[in-house]
matplotlib code that plots the C-alpha trace (Angstrom):
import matplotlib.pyplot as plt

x = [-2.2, -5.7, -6.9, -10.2, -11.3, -13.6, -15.6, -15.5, -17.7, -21.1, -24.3, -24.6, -26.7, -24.3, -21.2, -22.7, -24.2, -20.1, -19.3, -21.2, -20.8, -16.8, -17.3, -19.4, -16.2, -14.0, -15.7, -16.0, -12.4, -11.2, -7.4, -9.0, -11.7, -9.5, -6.8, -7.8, -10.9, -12.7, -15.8, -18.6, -18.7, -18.8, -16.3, -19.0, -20.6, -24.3, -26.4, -28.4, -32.2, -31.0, -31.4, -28.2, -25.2, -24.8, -21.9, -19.5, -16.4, -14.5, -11.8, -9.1, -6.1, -2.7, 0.2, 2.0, -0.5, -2.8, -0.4, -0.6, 0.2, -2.8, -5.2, -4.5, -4.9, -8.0, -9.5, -8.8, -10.0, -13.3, -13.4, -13.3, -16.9, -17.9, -20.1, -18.6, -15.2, -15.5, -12.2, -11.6, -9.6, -7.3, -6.6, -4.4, -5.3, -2.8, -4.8, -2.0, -4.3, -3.9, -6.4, -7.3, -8.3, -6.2, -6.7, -2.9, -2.2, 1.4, 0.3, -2.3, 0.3, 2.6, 0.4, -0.8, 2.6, 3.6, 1.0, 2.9, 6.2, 5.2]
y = [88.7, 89.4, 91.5, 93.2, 93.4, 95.8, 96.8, 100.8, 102.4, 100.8, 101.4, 99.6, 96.9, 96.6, 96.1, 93.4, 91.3, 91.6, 90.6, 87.5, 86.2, 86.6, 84.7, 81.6, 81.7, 81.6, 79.4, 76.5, 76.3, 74.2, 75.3, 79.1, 78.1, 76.4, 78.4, 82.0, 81.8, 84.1, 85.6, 88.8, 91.6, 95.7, 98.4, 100.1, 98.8, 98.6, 101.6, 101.4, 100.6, 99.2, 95.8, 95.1, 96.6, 96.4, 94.0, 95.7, 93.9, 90.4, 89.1, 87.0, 85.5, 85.5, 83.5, 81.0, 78.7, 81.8, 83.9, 87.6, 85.7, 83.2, 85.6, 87.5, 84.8, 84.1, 88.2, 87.7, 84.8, 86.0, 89.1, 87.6, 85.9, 89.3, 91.4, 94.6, 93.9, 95.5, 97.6, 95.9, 97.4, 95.1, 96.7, 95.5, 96.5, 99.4, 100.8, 99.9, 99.6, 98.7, 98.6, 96.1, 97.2, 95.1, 91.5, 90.8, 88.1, 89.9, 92.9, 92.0, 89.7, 92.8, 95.0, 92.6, 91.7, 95.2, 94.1, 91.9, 94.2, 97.2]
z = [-45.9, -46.6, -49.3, -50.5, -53.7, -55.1, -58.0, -59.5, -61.3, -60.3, -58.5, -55.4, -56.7, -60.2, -57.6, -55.5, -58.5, -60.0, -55.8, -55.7, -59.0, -58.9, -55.0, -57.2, -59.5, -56.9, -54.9, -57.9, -57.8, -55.7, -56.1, -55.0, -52.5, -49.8, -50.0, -50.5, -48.2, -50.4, -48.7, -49.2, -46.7, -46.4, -46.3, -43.8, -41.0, -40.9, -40.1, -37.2, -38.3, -41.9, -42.7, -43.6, -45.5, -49.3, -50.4, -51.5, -50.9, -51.5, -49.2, -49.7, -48.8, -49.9, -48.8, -49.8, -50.9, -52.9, -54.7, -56.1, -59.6, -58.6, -58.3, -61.6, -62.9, -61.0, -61.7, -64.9, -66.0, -64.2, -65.8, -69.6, -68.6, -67.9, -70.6, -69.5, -68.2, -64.7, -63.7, -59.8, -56.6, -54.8, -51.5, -48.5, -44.9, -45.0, -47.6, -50.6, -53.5, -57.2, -60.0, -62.5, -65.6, -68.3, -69.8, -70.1, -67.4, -66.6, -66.2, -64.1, -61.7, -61.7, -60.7, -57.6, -56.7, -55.6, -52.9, -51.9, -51.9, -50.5]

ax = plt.figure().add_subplot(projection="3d")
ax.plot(x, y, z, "-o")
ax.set_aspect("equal")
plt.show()
């Protein structure tokens, strides 16, 4: 199943700076690279005339070989190399959504596995 995750609270600029650096921390993992397929996009598509969209999204993959508990895990970890903690969205394509705003590993899985239930 694939998954978005989001940054709240931020300018445009603040949110894809958070994007691309959680992306290079996913992306040095190489139990999360392969698996989760992590990459950068929009929620929006492009305006016509603009030279592009902001960033303002991360996918991923879940399944059997990514887990709900691996990315906690995974979010959290990133988030504790973070000055100010950013709260994150995790949002399936149904529009289920959880936030992230703890530093407790179980509650973080918890909260990702009703993804995965609902």
């Amino acid at each position: 199943m694939q998954v978005q995750v989001g940054v709240v609270g931020l300018n445009n600029l603040q949110t894809e700076a958070e994007l691309r650096s959680l992306h290079g921390w996913l992306q040095t993992d190489r139990q999360t690279r392969r698996p989760a397929a992590p990459h950068l996009g929009a929620v929006d598509p492009p305006v016509p005339g603009a030279q592009g969209s902001v960033i303002d999204v991360l996918s991923l993959v879940l399944g059997s070989t990514f887990s709900a508990a691996s990315l906690a895990v995974s979010l959290l970890s990133w988030r504790a190399t973070r000055p100010q903690h950013p709260i994150l969205t995790v949002r399936r394509p149904d529009g289920v959504t959880v936030e992230i705003n703890t530093s407790s590993v179980e509650e973080a899985r918890v909260l990702l596995e009703r993804l995965e239930l609902d």
